[in-house]
C-alpha positions in Angstrom: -6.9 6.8 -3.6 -6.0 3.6 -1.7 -5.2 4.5 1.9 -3.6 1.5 4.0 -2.4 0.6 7.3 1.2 -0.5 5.4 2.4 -3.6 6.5 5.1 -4.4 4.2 7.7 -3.5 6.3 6.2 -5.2 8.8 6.4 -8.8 8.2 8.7 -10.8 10.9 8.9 -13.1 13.6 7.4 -15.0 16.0 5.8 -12.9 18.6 4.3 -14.3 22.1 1.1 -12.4 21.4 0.6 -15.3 19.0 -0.7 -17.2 22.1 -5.0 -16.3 23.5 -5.1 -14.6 26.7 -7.4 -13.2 28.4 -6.1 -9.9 28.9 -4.8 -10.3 24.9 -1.9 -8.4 26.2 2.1 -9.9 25.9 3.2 -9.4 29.3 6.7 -10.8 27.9 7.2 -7.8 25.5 6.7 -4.9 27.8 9.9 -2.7 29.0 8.8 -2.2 33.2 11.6 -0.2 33.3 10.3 2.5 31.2 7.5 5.5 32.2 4.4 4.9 29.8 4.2 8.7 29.5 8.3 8.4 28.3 7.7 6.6 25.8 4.9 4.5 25.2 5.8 2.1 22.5 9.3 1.3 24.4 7.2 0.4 27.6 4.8 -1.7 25.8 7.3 -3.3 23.2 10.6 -2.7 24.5 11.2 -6.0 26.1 10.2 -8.2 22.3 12.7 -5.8 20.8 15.1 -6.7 23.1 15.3 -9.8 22.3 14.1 -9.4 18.0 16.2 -10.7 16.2 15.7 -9.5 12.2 15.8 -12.8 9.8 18.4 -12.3 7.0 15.7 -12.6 4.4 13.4 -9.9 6.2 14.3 -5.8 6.2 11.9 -5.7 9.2 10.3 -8.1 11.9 7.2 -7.2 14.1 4.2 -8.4 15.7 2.3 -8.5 12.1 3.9 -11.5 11.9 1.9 -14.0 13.3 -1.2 -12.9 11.2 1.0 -12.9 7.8 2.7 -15.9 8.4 -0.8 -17.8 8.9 -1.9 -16.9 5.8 0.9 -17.9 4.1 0.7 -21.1 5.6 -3.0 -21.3 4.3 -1.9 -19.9 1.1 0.7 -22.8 0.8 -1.9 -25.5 2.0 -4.2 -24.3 -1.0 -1.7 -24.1 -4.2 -0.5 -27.3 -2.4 -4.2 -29.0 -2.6 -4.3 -27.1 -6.0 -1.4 -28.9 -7.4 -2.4 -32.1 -6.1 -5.9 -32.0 -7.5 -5.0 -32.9 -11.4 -8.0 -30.2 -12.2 -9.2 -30.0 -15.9 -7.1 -26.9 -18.1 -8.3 -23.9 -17.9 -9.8 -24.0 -14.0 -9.0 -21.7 -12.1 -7.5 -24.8 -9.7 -4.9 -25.9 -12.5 -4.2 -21.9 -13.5 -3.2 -21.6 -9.7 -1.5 -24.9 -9.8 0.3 -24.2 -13.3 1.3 -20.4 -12.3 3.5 -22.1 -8.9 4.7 -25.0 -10.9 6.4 -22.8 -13.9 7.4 -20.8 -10.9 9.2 -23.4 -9.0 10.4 -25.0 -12.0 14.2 -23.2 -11.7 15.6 -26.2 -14.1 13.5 -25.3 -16.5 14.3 -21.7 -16.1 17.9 -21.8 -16.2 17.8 -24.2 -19.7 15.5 -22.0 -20.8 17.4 -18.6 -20.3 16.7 -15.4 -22.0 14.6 -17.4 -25.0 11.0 -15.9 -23.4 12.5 -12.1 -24.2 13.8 -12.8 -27.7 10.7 -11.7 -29.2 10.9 -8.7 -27.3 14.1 -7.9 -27.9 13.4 -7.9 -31.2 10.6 -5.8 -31.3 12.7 -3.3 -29.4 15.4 -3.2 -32.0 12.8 -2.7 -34.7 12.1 0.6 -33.6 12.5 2.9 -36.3 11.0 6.1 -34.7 9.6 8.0 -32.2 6.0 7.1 -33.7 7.5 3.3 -32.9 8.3 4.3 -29.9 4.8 6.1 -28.7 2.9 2.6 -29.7 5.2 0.4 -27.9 5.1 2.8 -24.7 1.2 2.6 -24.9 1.4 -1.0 -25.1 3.4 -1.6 -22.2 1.3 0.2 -20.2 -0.4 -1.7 -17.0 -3.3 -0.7 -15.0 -2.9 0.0 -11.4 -5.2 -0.7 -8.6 -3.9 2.3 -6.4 -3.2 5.5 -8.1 -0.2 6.9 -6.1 1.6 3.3 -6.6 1.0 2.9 -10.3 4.9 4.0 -11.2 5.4 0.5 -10.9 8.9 0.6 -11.1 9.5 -2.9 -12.2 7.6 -2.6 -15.3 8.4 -0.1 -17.6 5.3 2.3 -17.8 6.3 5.6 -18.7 2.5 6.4 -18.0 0.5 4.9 -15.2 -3.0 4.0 -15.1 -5.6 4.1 -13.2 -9.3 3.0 -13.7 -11.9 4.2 -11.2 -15.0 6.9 -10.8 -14.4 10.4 -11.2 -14.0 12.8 -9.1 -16.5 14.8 -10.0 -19.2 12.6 -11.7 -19.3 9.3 -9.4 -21.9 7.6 -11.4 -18.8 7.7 -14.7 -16.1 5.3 -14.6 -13.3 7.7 -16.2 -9.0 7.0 -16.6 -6.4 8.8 -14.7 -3.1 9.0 -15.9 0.1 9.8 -14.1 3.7 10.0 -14.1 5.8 7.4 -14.6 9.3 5.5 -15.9 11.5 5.5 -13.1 13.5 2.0 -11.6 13.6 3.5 -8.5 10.8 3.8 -6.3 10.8 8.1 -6.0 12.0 10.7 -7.5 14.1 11.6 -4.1 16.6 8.6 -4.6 17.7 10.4 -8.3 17.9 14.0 -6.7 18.7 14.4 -3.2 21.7 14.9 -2.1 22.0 12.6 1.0 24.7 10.6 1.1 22.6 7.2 1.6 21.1 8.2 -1.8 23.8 9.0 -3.6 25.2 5.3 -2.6 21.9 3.9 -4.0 21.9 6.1 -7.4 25.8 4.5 -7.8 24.4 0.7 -6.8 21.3 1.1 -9.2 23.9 2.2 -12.4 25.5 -0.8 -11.2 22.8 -2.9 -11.3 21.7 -2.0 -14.3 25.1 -2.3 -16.3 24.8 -6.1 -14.3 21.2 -6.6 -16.1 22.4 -5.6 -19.3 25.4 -7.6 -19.3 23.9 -10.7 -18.5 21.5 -10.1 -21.3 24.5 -10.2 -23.5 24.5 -6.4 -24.8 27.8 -4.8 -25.0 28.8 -1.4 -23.8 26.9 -1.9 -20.6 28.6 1.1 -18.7 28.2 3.3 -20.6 24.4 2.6 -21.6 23.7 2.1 -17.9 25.2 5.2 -17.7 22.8 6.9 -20.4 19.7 5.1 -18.8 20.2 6.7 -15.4 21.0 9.8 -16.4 17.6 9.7 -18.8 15.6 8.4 -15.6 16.9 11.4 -13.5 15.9 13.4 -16.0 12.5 12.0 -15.7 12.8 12.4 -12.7 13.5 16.2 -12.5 9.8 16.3 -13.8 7.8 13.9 -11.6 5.8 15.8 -8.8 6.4 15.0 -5.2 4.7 12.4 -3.4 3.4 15.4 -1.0 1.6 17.2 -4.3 0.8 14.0 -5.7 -1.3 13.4 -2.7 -3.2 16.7 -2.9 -6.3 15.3 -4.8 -7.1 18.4 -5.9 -4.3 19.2 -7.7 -5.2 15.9 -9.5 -8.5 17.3 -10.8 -7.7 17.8 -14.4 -9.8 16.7 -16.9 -8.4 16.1 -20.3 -9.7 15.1 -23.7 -8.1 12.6 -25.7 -7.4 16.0 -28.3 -6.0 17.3 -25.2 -2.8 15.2 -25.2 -1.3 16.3 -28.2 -2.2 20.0 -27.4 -0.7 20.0 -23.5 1.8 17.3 -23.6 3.4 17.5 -27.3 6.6 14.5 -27.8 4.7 11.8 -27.4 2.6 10.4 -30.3 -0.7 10.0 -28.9 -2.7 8.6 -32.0 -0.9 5.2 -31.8 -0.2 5.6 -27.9 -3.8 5.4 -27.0 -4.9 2.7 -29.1 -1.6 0.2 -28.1 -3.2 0.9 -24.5 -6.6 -0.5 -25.5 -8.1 3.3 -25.4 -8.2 4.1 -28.7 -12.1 5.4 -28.7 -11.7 7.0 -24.9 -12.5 10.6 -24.8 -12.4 11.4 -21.5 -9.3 11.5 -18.9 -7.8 12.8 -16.0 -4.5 13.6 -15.6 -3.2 13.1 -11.9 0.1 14.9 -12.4 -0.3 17.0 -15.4 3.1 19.0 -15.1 4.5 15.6 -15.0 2.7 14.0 -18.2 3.7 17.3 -19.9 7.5 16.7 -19.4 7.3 13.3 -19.6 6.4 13.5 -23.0 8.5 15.7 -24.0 11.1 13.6 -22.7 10.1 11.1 -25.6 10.8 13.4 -28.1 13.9 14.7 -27.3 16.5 12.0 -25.9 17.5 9.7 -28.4 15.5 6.5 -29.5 18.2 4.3 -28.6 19.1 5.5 -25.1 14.9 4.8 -25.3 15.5 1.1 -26.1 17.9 0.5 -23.2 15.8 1.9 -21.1 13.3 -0.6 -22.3 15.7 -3.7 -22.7 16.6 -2.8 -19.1 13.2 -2.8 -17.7 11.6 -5.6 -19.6 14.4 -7.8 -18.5 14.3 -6.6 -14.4 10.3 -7.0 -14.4 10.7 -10.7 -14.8 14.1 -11.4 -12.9 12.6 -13.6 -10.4 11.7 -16.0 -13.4 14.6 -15.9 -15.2 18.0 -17.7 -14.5 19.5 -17.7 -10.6 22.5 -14.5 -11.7 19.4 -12.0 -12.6 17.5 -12.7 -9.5 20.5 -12.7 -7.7 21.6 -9.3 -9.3 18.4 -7.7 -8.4 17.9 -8.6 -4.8 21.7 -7.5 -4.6 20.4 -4.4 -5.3 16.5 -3.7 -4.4 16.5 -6.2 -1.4 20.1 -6.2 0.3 21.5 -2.4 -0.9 17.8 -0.5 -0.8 16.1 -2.2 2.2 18.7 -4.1 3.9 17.3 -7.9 3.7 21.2 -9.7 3.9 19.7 -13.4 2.1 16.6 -14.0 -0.2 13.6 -15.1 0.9 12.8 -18.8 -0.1 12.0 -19.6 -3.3 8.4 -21.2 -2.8 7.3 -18.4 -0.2 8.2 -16.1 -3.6 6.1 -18.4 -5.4 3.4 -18.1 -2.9 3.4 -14.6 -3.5 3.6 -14.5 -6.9 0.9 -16.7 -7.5 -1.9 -14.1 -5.0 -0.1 -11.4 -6.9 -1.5 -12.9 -10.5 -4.4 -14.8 -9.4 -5.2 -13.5 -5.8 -9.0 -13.8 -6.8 -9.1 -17.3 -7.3 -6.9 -18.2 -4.1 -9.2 -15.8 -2.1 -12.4 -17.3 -2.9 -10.8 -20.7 -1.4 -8.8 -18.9 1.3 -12.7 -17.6 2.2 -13.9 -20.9 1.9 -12.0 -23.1 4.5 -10.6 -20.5 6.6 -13.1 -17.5 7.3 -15.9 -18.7 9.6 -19.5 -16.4 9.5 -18.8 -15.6 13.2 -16.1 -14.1 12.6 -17.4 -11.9 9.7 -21.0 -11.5 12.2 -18.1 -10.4 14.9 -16.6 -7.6 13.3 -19.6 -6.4 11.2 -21.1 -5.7 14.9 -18.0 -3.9 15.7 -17.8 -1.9 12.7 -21.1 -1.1 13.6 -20.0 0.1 17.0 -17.6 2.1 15.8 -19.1 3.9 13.3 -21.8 4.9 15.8 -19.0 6.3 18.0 -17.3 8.1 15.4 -21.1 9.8 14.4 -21.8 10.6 18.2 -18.4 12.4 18.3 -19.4 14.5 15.5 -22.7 14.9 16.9 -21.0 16.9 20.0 -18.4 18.7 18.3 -19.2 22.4 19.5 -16.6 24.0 17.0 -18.6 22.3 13.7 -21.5 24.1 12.4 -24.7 22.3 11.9 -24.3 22.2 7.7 -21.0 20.4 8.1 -22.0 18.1 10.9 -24.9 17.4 8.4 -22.7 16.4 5.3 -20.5 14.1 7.5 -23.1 12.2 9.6 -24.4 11.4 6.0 -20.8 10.0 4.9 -21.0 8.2 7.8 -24.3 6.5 7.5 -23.5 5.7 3.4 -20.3 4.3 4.5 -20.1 1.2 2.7 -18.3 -1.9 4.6 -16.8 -5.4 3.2 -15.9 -7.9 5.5 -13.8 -10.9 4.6 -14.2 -11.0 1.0 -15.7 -9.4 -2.0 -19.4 -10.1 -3.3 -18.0 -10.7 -7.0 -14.8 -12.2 -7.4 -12.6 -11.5 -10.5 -12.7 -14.0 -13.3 -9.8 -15.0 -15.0 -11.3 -17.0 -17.6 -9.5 -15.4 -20.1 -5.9 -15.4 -18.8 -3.8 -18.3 -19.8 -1.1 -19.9 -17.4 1.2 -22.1 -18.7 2.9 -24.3 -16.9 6.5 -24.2 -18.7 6.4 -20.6 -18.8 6.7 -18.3 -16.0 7.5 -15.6 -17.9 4.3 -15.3 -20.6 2.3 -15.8 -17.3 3.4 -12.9 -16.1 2.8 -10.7 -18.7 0.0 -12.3 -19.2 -1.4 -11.7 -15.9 -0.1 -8.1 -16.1 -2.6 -7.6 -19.4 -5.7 -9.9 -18.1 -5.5 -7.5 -14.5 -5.1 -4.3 -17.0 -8.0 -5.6 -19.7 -10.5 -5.8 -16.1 -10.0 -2.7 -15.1 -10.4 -0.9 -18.5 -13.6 -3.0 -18.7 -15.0 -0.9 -16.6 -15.3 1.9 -18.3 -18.7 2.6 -19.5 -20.0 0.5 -17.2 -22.4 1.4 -13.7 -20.1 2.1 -10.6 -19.6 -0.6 -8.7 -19.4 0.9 -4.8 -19.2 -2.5 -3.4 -15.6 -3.4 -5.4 -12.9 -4.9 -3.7 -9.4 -3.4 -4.3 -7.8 -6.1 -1.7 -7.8 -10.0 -1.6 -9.4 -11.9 1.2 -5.6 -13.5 1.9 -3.9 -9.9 2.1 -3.1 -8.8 5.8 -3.9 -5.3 5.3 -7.0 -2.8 5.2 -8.1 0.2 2.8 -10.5 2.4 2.8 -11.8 4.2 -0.8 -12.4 8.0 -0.5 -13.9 7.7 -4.0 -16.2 5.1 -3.5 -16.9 6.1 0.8 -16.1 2.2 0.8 -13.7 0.3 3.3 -12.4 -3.3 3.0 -11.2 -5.7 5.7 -10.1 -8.3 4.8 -10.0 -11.9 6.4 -6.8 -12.5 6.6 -6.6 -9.3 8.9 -9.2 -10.7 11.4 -6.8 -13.0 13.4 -4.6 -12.7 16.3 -3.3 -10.6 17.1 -5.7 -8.4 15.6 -8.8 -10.1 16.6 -9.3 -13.1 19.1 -13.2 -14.1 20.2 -11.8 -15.6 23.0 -10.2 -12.8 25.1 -11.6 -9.4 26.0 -13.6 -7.0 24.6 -10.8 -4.2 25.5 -7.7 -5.9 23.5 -9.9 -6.0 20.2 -11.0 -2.6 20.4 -7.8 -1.6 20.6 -6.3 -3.6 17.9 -9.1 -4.9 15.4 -10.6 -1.7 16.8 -8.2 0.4 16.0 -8.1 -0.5 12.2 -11.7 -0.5 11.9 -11.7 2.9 13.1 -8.6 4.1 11.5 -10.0 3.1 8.0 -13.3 4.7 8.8 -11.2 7.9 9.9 -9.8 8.1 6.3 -12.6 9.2 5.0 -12.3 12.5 7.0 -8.6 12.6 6.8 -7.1 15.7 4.7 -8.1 13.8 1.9 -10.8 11.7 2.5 -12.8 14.9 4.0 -12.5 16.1 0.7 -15.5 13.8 -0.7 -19.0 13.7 0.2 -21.4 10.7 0.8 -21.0 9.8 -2.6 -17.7 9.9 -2.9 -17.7 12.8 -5.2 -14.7 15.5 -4.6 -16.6 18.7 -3.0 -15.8 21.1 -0.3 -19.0 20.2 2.3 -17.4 22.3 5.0 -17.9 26.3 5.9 -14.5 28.2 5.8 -14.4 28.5 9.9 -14.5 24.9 10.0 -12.2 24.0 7.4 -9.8 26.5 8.9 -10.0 24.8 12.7 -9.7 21.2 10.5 -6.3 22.3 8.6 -5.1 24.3 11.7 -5.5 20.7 13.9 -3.6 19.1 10.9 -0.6 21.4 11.5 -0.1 21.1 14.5 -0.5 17.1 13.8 2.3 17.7 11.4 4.5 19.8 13.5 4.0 16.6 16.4 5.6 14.2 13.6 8.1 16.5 11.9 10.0 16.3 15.3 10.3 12.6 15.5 13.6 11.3 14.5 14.2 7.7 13.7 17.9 7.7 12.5 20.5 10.9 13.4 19.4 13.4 10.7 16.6 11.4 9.4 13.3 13.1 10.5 9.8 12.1 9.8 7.7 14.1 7.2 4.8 14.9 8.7 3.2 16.5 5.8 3.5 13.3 3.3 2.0 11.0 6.5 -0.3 12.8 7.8 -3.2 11.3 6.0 -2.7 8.3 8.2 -1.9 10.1 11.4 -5.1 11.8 11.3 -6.2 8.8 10.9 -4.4 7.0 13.5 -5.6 9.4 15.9 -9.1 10.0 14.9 -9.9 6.1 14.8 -7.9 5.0 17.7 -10.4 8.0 19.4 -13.5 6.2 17.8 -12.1 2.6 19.2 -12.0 4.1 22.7 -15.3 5.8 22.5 -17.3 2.5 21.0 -15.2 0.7 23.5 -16.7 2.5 26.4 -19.8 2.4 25.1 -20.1 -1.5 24.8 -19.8 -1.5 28.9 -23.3 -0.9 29.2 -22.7 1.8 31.8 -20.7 -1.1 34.1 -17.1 -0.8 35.1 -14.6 -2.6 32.9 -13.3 -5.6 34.5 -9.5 -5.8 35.9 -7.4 -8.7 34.4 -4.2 -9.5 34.5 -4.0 -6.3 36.9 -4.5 -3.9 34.1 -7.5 -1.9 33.7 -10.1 -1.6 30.4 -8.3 1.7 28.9 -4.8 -0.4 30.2 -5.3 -3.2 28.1 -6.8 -1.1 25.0 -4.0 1.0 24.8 -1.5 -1.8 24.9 -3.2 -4.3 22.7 -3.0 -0.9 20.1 1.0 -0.4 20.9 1.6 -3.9 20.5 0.0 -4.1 17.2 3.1 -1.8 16.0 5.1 -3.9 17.9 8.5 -4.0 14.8 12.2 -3.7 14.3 13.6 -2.7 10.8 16.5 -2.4 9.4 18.3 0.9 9.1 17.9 0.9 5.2 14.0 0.0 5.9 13.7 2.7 7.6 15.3 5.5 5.4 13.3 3.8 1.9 10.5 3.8 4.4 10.3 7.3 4.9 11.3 8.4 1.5 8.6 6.8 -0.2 6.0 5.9 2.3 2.8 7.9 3.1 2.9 5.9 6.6 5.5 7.0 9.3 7.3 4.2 10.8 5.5 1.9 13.2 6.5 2.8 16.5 5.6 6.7 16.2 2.1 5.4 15.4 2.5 3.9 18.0 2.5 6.9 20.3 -0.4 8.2 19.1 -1.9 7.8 22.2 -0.6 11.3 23.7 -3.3 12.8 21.8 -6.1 11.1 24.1 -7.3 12.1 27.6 -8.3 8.6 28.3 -4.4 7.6 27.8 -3.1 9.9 30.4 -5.7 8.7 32.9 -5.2 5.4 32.2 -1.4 5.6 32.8 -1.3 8.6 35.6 0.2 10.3 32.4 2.0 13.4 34.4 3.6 17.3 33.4 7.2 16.3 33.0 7.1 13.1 31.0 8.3 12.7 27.8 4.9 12.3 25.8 3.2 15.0 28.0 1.2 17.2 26.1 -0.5 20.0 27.7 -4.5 19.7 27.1 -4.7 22.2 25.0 -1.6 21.0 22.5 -3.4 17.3 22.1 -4.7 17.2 18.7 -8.2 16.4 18.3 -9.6 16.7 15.0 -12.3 14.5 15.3 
């Protein structure tokens, strides 16, 4: 259910709008050559890209930059102060200063070798049958915090996880499984038939005969060979990301009896309780078509093409701790031949990352500590305020909505439930053990402690107020099942946010987020739930009609935007956030306006209010990616790329006023073909 504003591919360089102005605006980056109504995001960026040059560690720069990279820099300043401190064993100040150390310790990596898998190994070639098989499958299984990410394709789950409230009962904390088992991040990259594809399906047998044989197994070509073809396979029966994003067709309730009944092959009895569910009744299954021929996948390929695939995936989970030729291998393949980063990214900014990734918790509740000030948290609480207020008045004077609808979402609206900065309970990690001469274990172990938390929650009251972000993460989520959203502190910085400069720049950026999260929650998934967050059709048929027929034409507008030659957007797998997009960047002008007090908006800089809104929202998407970027981007993403959010702004009146937006430009829409849903 996690919706996000993705920034992964967004991560990059320097950008002027680092620097507080007034206006908030980067005069440097715009393009004055270019008509605003041509194309919006050139004008406003086109200058920066000009000049952009992408770092050969990065698939992507952009103007998230300046916000990620100051986190980082805090992040480093803490494990730093963390390793310095000589805390007692078993704080959570010597865990995070253990976790980086075994990291960064590549001497001890390289003596060490492949001796942390031997036991594993092992247990892999005791497998004597498919009842083997089913309990070690169970036990590899990890819990995911986001349920259309929980493939997890560097750890071999054949069966994701995913631990939240139901969608029917949101007072019961139930499972939902899903599909699983592939190395490559969709099922696209094992069966279409673009050429770019194909060259990846070739580099990832490659890269897997190049795992193997550095592990020391012989025959590596031909079971590479025999591990690809059983992960297409797999993949044949995974459903798209498009269906897997239909949350009703993820409704599906299933007994633990059910299992064995519906998806026969794989031995459930032992699966189960190798998970740590061996006494849970109830389930969902997300993808049930999938589970289905998933197990049956178990029974019927051979147990030792199994055990490749298994010796394979055990071994690339934990390349970046293992010897310099595996991590080498793999960013050969994932980072230089699938996203098109040309070096590695330094080893202790990995570090950084994989120390948040295991105990983000524990750096957040110091991250919170020095860096978040109260104003800042007082700041945007008001403006979250503000915003939601605009997005309930717009309801309010919709005239196509009919009263019993407008009812159901002015209540979602009101039970909206907002963190800022951080979370009110933090995790505990008092039972994970880092070690710091082995970066491996800690891994794994960290992989079972975050698993063991979430499955703890089962039988326990909902928790509406749970975070599923760390205060250090540059991002922002909103939770359709819990009507929740999360911001983050490390997103409430420049160029996001700035105290100092006008009101108009952080509505428009800051703004813009806070409203596009809101605006998930009545996105073509998110206006699926009520207050509660349960899943339940609140809306008469005439209204939900004029909402899907809005959403068409919504994906019709991004269908016809084409980044590469060929390479179109898919309108239908992004529009989620495009509703979104629209909706809250609509909200942000609205609350904007509203906080004028009836007075006209100052001029600064010679730009007007709506000017420097718009803008400061462009320049937020302000990036430059690498072709590869791009096309993984789009084959696995449920965001389309940056600067097509960034036009956005031809949906709203205000935009064309602001920019004397005329019949004849590029971006024109007639009035009538804008796309107003909310």
């Amino acid at each position: 259910m996690k919706r996000t504003i993705a920034l992964a591919t967004l991560l990059a360089a320097t950008s002027a709008s680092a620097q507080t102005m007034p206006a908030g605006i980067d005069r440097t980056a715009i393009d004055a050559k270019v008509k605003p109504g041509d194309d919006f995001e050139q004008y406003a960026n086109g200058a920066w890209r000009a000049q952009a040059v992408i770092p050969p560690d990065r698939a992507s720069i952009g103007a998230f930059l300046t916000t990620a990279m100051l986190s980082e820099q805090r992040n480093a300043q803490i494990i730093a102060e963390a390793t310095a401190a000589d805390a007692a064993p078993g704080t959570e100040t010597r865990k995070i200063a253990d976790y980086y150390t075994a990291y960064m310790d590549t001497a001890g990596i390289e003596a060490r070798g492949l001796a942390p898998l031997k036991g594993e190994f092992a247990a892999i070639a005791a497998l004597e049958d498919k009842r083997d098989l089913s309990r070690m499958l169970g036990a590899n299984v990890r819990a995911d915090v986001d349920p259309l990410n929980v493939d997890n394709f560097h750890t071999p789950n054949i069966i994701g996880l995913f631990v939240s409230q139901s969608l029917d009962a949101p007072t019961v904390t139930v499972s939902y499984v899903l599909q699983g088992g592939l190395g490559l991040g969709d099922r696209d990259y094992y069966l279409s038939k673009d050429a770019s594809m194909v060259e990846i399906r070739q580099a990832y047998q490659a890269y897997v005969a190049k795992l193997l044989t550095l592990s020391g197994f012989a025959d590596a070509d031909a079971r590479a060979a025999a591990i690809v073809a059983l992960e297409t396979k797999i993949a044949t029966v995974h459903e798209s990301l498009v269906d897997s994003q239909d949350v009703h067709k993820a409704d599906n309730p299933w007994k633990r009896a059910d299992f064995a009944a519906k998806a026969p092959g794989i031995d459930w009895s032992v699966f189960w309780p190798a998970v740590g569910l061996g006494k849970q009744v109830d389930f969902v299954a997300w993808q049930p078509a999938a589970i289905t021929g998933l197990s049956a996948l178990v029974a019927s390929e051979p147990l030792s093409v199994w055990q490749d695939w298994l010796r394979f995936h055990r071994v690339d989970a934990v390349t970046s701790v293992l010897p310099a030729a595996f991590y080498d291998a793999s960013f050969a393949f994932y980072g230089k031949m699938v996203n098109g980063a040309q070096v590695p990214r330094p080893r202790e900014k990995r570090a950084i990352g994989a120390v948040n990734g295991a105990l983000g918790d524990a750096v957040g509740r110091l991250y919170v500590k020095q860096y978040f000030p109260a104003s800042s948290k007082a700041d945007i609480q008001a403006m979250v305020k503000d915003i939601l207020a605009a997005f309930d008045a717009r309801v309010v004077a919709l005239d196509w909505m009919a009263p019993s609808t407008k009812a159901e979402a002015r209540a979602k609206i009101e039970g909206t439930v907002v963190g800022i900065g951080y979370p009110e309970t933090f995790a505990d990690y008092t039972q994970l053990t880092v070690r710091a001469d082995d970066p491996v274990g800690n891994m794994e172990r960290a992989g079972i402690a975050q698993t063991k938390r979430q499955l703890a929650k089962i039988g326990r009251p909902v928790d509406r107020h749970e975070w599923w972000m760390t205060p250090q993460l540059v991002n922002a989520v909103n939770l359709p099942l819990q009507n929740a959203l999360n911001f983050p502190a490390a997103i409430l910085e420049v160029p996001f946010y700035d105290p100092h400069r006008d009101a108009a720049a952080n509505y428009g950026a800051i703004g813009a987020v806070i409203g596009h999260e809101i605006s998930h929650g009545f996105d073509n998934t998110g206006a699926d739930f009520d207050s509660t967050g349960r899943l339940r059709n609140w809306w008469t048929p005439a209204d939900l009609a004029r909402f899907d027929a809005q959403g068409k034409r919504l994906v019709a507008q991004y269908d016809a935007y084409e980044p590469l030659p060929g390479l179109h957007v898919n309108g239908q797998q992004t529009l989620g956030e495009n509703i979104a997009d629209v909706a809250g960047l609509t909200a942000a002008v609205d609350a904007y306006h509203a906080s004028l007090g009836g007075k006209p908006a100052p001029v600064i800089d010679g730009m007007t209010g709506d000017q420097r809104l718009f803008l400061a929202f462009a320049q937020v998407w302000q990036s430059k990616a690498r072709d590869k970027a791009l096309r993984a981007g789009i084959a696995t993403d449920g965001h389309a790329p940056a600067r097509y959010r960034a036009e956005t702004v031809r949906n709203l009146d205000a935009w064309y006023d602001a920019f004397g937006v005329k019949p004849g430009d590029a971006l024109y829409l007639p009035a009538d073909q804008r796309v107003h849903i909310w």
